[in-house]
N, C-alpha and C positions, 0 to 999 in steps of 0.2 A: 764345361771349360774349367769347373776349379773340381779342386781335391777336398774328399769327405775322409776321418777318419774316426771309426770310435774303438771302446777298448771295455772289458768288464772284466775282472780278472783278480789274481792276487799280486803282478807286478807292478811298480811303478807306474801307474794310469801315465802322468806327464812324460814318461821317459817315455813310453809307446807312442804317444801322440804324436810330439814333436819327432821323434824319428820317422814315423807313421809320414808327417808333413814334408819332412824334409824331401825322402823319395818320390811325394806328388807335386812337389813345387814345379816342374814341368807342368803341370794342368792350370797353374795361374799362380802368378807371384806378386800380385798388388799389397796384400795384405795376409793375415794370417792369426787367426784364433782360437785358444781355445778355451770350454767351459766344464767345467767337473763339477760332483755334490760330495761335498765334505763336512763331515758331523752334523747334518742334516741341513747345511748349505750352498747354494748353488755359488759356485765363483764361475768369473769370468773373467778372462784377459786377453785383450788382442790390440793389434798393431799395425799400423801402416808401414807398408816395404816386407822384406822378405822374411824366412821363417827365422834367421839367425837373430830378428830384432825381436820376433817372438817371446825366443830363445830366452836372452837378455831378460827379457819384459820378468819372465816367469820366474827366471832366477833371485831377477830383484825381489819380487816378491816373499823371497824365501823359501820356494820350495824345491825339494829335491828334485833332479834329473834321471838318476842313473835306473835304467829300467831292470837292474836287477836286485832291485830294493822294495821292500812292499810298502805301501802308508795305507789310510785311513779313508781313501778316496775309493766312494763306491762304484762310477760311473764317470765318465769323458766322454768328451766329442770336440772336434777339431775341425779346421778348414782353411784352407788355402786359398782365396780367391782372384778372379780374372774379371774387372769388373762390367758389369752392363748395367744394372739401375743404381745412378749415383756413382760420384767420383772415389778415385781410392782414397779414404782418411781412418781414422779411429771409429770413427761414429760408425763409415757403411761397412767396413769389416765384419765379417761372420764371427763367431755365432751372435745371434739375437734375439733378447731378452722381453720375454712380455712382463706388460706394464707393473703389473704386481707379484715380479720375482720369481715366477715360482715353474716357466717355464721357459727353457732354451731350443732354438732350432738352428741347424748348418744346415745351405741347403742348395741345389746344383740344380741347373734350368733357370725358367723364367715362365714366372704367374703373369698370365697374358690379363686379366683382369683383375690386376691388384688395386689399380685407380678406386673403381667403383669398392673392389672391399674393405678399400681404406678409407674412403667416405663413409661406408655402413659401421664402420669400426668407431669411428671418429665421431657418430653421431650420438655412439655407444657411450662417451666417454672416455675413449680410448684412446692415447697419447703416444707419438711415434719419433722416436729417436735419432732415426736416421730417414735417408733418401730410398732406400734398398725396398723390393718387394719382399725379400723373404720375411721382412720384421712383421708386414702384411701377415703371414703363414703364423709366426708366433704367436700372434694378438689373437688370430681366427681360434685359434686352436684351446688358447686361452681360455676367450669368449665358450667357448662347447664344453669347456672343462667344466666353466663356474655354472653353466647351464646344468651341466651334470651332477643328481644327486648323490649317486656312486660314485666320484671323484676318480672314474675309469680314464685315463690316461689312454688306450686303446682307442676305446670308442670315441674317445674326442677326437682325435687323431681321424679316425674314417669318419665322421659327421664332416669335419673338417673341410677333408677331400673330396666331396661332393660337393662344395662350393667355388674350388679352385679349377680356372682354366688354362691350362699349358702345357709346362714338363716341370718334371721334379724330381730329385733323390732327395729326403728329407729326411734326417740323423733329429730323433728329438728327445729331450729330459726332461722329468720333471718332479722338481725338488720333492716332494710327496711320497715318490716311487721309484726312493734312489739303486733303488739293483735290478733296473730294468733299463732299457733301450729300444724307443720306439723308431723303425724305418718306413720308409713306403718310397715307391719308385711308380714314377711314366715313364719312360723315353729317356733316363740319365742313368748310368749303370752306378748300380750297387753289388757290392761281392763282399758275402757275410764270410769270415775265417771261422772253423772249428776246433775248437784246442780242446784240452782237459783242464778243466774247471778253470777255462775263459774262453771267452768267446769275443770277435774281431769285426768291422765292419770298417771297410775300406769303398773307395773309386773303382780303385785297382789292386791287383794282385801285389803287385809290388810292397805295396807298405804293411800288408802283413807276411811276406814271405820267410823272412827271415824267424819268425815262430810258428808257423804251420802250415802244409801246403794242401789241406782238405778245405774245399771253399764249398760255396753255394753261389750260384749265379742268381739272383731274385728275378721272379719277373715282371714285367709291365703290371701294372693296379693291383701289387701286392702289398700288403703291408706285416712287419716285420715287429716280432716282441721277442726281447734277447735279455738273456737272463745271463750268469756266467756259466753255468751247465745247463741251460734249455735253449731250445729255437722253436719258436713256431710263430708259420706264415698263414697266416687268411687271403680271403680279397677282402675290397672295401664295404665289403657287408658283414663280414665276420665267418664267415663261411671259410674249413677249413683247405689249404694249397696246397696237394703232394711239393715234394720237394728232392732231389738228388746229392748227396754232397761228390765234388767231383775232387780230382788229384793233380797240383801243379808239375809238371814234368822238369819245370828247371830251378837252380837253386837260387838265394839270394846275392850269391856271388856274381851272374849276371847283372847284376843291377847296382854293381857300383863301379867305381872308375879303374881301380884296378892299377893305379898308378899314372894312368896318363892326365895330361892336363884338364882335358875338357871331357864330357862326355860323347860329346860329336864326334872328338879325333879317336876315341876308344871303338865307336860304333862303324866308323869308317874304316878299321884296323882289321874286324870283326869280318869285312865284306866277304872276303873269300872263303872263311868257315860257314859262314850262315846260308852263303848263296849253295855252296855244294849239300848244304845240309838240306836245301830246299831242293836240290834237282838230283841228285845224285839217287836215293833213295826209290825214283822214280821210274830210274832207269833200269830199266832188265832187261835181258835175253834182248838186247836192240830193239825195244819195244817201250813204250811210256805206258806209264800205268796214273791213272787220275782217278785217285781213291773217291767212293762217295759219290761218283756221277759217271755211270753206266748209258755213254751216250752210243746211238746207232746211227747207223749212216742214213738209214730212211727218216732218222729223228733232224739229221744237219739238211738234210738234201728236201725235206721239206720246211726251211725255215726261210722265210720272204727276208730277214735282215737280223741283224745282231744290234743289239745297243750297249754300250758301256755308260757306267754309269759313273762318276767318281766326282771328287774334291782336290783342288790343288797336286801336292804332291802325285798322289792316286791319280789324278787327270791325266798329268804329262804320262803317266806309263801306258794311261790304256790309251793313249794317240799312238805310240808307240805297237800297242795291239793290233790297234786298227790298221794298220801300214800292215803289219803281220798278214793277219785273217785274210783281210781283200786280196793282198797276194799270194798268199798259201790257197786259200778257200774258194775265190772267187765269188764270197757273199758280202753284199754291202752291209756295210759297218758306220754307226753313227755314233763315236764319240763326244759325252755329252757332263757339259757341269752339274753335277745332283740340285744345286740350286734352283735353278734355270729348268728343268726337267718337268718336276709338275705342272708349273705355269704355263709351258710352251704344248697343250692338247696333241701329247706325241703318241704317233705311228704306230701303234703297238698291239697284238694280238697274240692267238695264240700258235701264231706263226714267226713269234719273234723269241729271240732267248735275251735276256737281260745278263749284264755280267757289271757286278758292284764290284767296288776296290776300295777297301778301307783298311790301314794299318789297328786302329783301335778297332775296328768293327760296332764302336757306336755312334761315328758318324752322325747327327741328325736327316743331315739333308741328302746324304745316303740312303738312310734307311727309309725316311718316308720316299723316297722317290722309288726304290725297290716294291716299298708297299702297294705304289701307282703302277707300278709295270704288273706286279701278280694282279691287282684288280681288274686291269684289261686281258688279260689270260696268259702273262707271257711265264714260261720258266726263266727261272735266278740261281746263278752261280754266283755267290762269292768270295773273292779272293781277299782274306784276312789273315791277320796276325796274332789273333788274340781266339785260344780257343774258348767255348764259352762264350764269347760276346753275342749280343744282341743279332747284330747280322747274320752271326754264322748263324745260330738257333733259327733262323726266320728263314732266311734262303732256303730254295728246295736244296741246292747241291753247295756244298762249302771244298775248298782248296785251301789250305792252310799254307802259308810262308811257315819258315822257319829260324824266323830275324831274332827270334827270343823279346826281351825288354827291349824298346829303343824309349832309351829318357833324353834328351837332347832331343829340343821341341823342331829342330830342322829335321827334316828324315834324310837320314840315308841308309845302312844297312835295309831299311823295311822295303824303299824303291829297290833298290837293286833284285830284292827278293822277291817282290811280286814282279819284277820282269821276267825274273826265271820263270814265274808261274805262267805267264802270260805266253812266253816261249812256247813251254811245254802244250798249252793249250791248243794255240793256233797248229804247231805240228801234228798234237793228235790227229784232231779234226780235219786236215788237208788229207794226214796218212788214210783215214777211216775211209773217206769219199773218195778216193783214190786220185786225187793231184798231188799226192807226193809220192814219186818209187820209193821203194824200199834202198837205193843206193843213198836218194840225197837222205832220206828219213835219216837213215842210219848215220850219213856225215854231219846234219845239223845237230843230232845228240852226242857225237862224239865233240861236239864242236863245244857245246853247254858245259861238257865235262870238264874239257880244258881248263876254264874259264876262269875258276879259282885260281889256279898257279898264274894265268895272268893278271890276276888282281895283286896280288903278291908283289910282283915285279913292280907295278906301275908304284905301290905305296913304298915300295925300296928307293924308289927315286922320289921321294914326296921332296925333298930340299930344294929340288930344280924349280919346284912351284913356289916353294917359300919363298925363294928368292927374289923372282916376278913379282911376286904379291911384294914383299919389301921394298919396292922401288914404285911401287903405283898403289897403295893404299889409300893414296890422297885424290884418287879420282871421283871428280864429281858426276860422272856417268858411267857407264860401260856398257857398251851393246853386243850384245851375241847374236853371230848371224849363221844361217844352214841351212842345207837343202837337202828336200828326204827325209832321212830320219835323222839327221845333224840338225835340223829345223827343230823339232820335238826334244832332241837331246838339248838344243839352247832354251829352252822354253824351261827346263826344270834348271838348270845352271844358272838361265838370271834371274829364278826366285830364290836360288839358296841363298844367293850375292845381295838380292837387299833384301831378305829378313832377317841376317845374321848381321851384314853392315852397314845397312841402311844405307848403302851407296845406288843413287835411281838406276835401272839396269831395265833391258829391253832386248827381249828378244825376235829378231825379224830373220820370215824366210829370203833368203838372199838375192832371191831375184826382184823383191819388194824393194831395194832401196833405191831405186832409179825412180818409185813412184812414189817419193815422197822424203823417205826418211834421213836418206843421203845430206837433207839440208843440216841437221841436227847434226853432221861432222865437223871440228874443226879442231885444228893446232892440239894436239895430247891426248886428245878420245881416245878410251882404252877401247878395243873391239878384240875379241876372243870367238874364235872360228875353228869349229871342230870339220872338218873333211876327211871324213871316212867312207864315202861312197863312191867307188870305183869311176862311174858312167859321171859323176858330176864334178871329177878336179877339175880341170878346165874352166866349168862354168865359175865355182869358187874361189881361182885364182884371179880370174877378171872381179869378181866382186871385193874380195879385199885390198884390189889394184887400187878398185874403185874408191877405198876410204884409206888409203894408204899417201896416195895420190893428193888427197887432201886433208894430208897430216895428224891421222888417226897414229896411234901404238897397237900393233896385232900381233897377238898371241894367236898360232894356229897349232891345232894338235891333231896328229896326223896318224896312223898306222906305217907302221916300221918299213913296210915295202913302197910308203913313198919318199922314205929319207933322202935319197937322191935328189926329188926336184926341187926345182926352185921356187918357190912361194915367196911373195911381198909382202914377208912378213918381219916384224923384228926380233922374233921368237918362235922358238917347234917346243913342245912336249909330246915323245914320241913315245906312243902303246905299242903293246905288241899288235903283231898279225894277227887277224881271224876272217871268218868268214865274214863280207862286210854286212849282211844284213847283223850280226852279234856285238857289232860295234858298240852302236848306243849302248851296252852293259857295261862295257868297256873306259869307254870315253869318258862317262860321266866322275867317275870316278877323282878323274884331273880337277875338274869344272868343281866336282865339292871341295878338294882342297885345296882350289883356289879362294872359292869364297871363306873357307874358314881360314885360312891366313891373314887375307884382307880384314875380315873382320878383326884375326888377333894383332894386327898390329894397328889396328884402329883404338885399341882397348875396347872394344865390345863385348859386353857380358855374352858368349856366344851360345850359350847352353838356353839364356834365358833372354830371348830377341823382346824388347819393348812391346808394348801390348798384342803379343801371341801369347799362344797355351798352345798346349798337346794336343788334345783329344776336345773336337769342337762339335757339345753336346747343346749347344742352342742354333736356332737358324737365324 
């Protein structure tokens, strides 16, 4: 959940870092520091609140910024933190210092047994500064150092790790061995940058893209020694890692604002480029083509059930699927929280196909729950954004979106793009086992294609929501209600609504509020109703009669071919037409910038929602 950043190099170490930081301030914004070795000592500086107090901090101390200047600084490392052990202050900010100076660690995960090696450490003599486990990790590492008569910074490092229960990306220095950079990864993604005479160690691509796009993905129980012209990976025994460097396909110009306000409303802008960029390519000769998974019909037609697998965002889409498949396929489908997944002794064989959904692709509670599905025998698709991520690499079969960056910790461009994936999927698989002709085949991909230029349209009218949103930002609830796939479509619209605006938000299938929720209306209640499913207006107009009646405010957004009727509503935002099973791709669109209005006129930092992050790499 927080950002690693390091640097070796001949430019401005602090001017990399803090830029480094700033593009990962999406993976956690409590805090933010960093530590360099300069004339053979180790500095440190960090800060409570965001990278700009950093920023500040460093300045005051005098030193230069601009990364195109070189100094005297052999070695950085940086971090951005989301906190879990210990509150955000000065003290539990990363990086952290063992006892007698001489080495620093950033470090991402959580040491499940830090208690106890903080007591062995403490019995050591060892004195601890803060609340945080990672200081745990410095002291350890420490302790193996001074054990060490070779004063091998490596080796201490994997002795180290052998003692540590958890996950970890761990960025370390040590004053001794200032032109080197010690890494090791579990379960928390590292991606080393390769340049010419420097070398880069980031979370994410992002914060080194802008000076090299040759990376290296590390992998689980490797540990990592970086020089500014060397690499090399061992495991934790010393034993030497093949290794691949691979090539980023998009530039650094993705990953910045580009002029719009927020990063959300830039990413949101992006929908109709990125969705076509994901489904278009796919399309041929009236035929889908799904790179990388070579599935047969004997392969679908023996499969007892489908499971999906996801987290938040990722969830609402493969509910979304699940509606899909059961109706295209006729295979039961069990959409399911990755959290929830291992615990709950699920159904799974190898008669079943797994399908993950992760925008990062390092997920935790993704991935290990994927790991659960392959152990019981089942094949795994994953639909990710990040190539190179953990997921993809582990899945048998990967599908790639083609959302590029998404920095703005709400998703939206990345949902929209794995719906496309999701689309695509569920029609292959109908076409292949032949419940879909070749007439509808052919009209739901013609329909995918559209879809961009409908997205277009809907953001031409974005002011019509501004407006809504300007007059009810001050609501202290808002429920979304829908039936079908307008149920699923409310279900990601009232999470974008309170993780941007913290305004409490719920979403309920619409026939549900006669059993119960109905009571929770009264006098101003915002209620926002998407109907887009042909066979259920009727039922939907009796439903928001129903909260109408008892002096709720509804927004309903509707598809163009029902502008004529009449809905009890005090408001329409109206989509264009499509076919209405393409709706929900459509719809949502509204629903995100709704909640990102609300939040802007709340003043809500909307890029950076109160204790979230990006990319949620602990469980």
């Amino acid at each position: 959940m927080c950002g690693i950043v390091g640097y070796i190099g001949p430019r401005n170490t602090l001017g990399i870092l803090l830029n480094g930081l700033s593009t990962l301030e999406y993976r956690g914004y409590d805090s933010a520091g960093v530590s360099f070795i300069q004339d053979g000592k180790l500095e440190l500086i960090k800060k409570k609140g965001y990278v700009k107090e950093l920023r500040q901090a460093v300045a005051d101390a005098g030193f230069t910024l601009e990364d195109n200047k070189t100094n005297s600084i052999s070695a950085g490392i940086g971090h951005t933190r989301w906190a879990t052990h210990g509150a955000p202050s000065d003290e539990n900010s990363h990086p952290h210092m063992s006892m007698n100076g001489k080495i620093c660690v950033v470090h991402n995960g959580i040491i499940e047994n830090y208690a106890e090696l903080r007591s062995f450490l403490k019995k050591k003599g060892y004195k601890f500064a803060s609340e945080t486990d990672t200081e745990v990790a410095a002291q350890l590492i420490e302790y193996y150092y001074a054990q060490n008569g070779d004063k091998d910074i490596n080796a201490a490092v994997r002795r180290a790790l052998l003692d540590i229960e958890g996950t970890y990306a761990f960025c370390i220095l040590c004053v001794d061995e200032p032109d080197r950079l010690i890494c090791a990864k579990k379960d928390n993604p590292i991606v080393v940058g390769v340049g010419k005479d420097e070398n880069f160690i980031a979370s994410d691509v992002t914060a080194m893209i802008e000076y090299t796009k040759d990376v290296i993905f590390l992998e689980d129980d490797c540990v990592l020694t970086m020089t500014k012209d060397s690499v090399e990976i061992t495991d934790i025994h010393g034993e030497p890692v093949e290794f691949k460097v691979s090539k980023v396909e998009w530039d650094s110009n993705a990953a910045q604002k580009g002029g719009y306000a927020h990063f959300m409303l830039k990413e949101m802008f992006e929908e109709p480029k990125v969705f076509d960029a994901t489904v278009a390519p796919r399309i041929k000769d009236n035929d889908i083509m799904l790179e990388h998974f070579d599935v047969t019909k004997e392969y679908l037609e023996g499969l007892r059930n489908i499971n999906i697998i996801a987290c938040g965002t990722a969830y609402h889409a493969g509910c979304v699927a699940k509606y899909l498949i059961e109706k295209f396929c006729r295979i039961p489908v069990v959409c399911g929280v990755a959290s929830e997944f291992i615990y709950s002794d699920p159904i799974v064989d190898d008669k079943t196909l797994t399908i993950v959904i992760s925008q990062s692709g390092e997920t935790l509670d993704t991935r290990n729950a994927m790991k659960t599905a392959k152990e019981l025998g089942s094949k795994t698709l994953a639909v990710v954004n990040v190539i190179g991520s953990t997921i993809a690499r582990e899945a048998d079969y990967v599908l790639y979106t083609a959302a590029g960056p998404e920095i703005s910790v709400a998703s939206t461009k990345a949902y929209t793009t794995q719906l496309g994936c999701l689309y695509l999927i569920a029609l292959k698989f109908a076409h292949i086992m032949g419940k879909l002709d070749d007439e509808k085949y052919i009209h739901y991909q013609k329909e995918l294609l559209a879809i961009p230029e409908k997205l277009q349209s809907i953001l031409d009218k974005q002011k019509e929501i501004s407006k809504f949103a300007s007059r009810h930002f001050n609501a202290e609830s808002t429920f979304f209600i829908g039936r079908g796939l307008d149920y699923y479509l409310s279900m990601e619209s009232s999470l974008k609504l309170k993780e941007i605006s913290y305004i409490h938000s719920e979403a309920y299938a619409g026939g549900e509020l006669k059993h119960g929720t109905i009571a929770l209306i009264e006098e101003g209640t915002l209620v926002v109703s998407p109907i887009t499913q042909d066979d259920l207006v009727g039922k939907m107009e009796s439903n928001i009669k129903e909260v109408a009646t008892r002096g709720a405010t509804v927004l309903a957004i509707i598809p163009e071919r029902f502008s004529d009727k009449s809905f009890s509503c005090n408001a329409k935002f109206i989509i264009p037409d499509s076919d209405e099973l393409m709706a929900p791709i459509l719809a949502i669109l509204p629903c995100q910038l709704f909640a990102y209005y609300m939040a802007v006129y709340k003043g809500c930092d909307v890029d950076k929602p109160r204790n979230l992050a990006k990319s949620v790499t602990v469980e």
